[in-house]
N, C-alpha and C positions, 0 to 999 in steps of 0.2 A: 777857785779857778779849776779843779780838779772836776767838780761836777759841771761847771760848762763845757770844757774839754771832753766831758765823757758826752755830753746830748750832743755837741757838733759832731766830732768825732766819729762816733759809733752809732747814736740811734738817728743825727740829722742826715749824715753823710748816707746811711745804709737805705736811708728812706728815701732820699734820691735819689739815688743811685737806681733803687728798683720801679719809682712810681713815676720819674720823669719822663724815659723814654713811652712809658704805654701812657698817660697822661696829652702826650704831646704827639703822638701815632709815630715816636721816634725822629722825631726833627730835632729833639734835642739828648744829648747821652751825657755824663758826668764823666770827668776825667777821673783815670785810678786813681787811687793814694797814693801811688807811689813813682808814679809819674808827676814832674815838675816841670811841665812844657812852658813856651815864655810863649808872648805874646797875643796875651787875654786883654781886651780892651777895659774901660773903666768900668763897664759894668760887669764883669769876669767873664763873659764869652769870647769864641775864637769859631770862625768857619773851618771848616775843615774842606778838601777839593771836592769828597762828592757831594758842597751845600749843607751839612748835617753841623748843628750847631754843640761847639765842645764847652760847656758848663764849668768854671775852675770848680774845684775840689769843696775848697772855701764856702766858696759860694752857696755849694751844693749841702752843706751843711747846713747854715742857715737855709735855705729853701724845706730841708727835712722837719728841721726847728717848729719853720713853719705851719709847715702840715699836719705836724702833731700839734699844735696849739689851737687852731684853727678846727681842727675835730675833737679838742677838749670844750672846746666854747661850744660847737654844736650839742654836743652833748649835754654839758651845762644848762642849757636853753631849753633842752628838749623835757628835762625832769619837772 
C-alpha cells in the first residue's frame, strides 16, 4: 500500500496537478491537498461560479497514474 500511496499521492497527484489545467486550456484545475471541499459529484468534479471545473484531489491521482502509464505503453510500443 505504501507504493501505491506514494504513485497517487505524489507522482499522480503532482502530474495533475500541473498537466491538467494546460491539457484542458484551463477549464479544469485540481483541488489542493489540502483542501477537503464537499460537494464533488460521482464522478469527483464540482463547478466552481466562474464555470471552471474543480478535479477532487483523489481523482486527480489516478488521472496522473494515468498519464504515466499511458506514456509507458507509448514508449513500449515505440522500441
Amino acid at each position: 500500500m505504501l507504493v501505491l500511496d506514494f504513485l497517487l499521492d505524489i507522482i499522480g497527484y503532482t502530474t495533475a496537478r500541473m498537466l491538467l489545467p494546460v491539457l484542458t486550456f484551463g477549464r479544469i484545475r485540481v483541488e489542493a491537498v489540502e483542501s477537503r471541499d464537499i460537494g464533488f459529484n460521482g464522478l469527483g468534479f464540482k463547478r466552481l461560479p466562474d464555470g471552471v471545473l474543480l478535479c477532487a484531489s483523489d481523482l486527480a491521482g489516478w488521472i496522473g497514474v494515468l498519464i504515466w502509464a499511458l506514456l509507458l505503453v507509448v514508449i513500449a510500443l515505440a522500441i
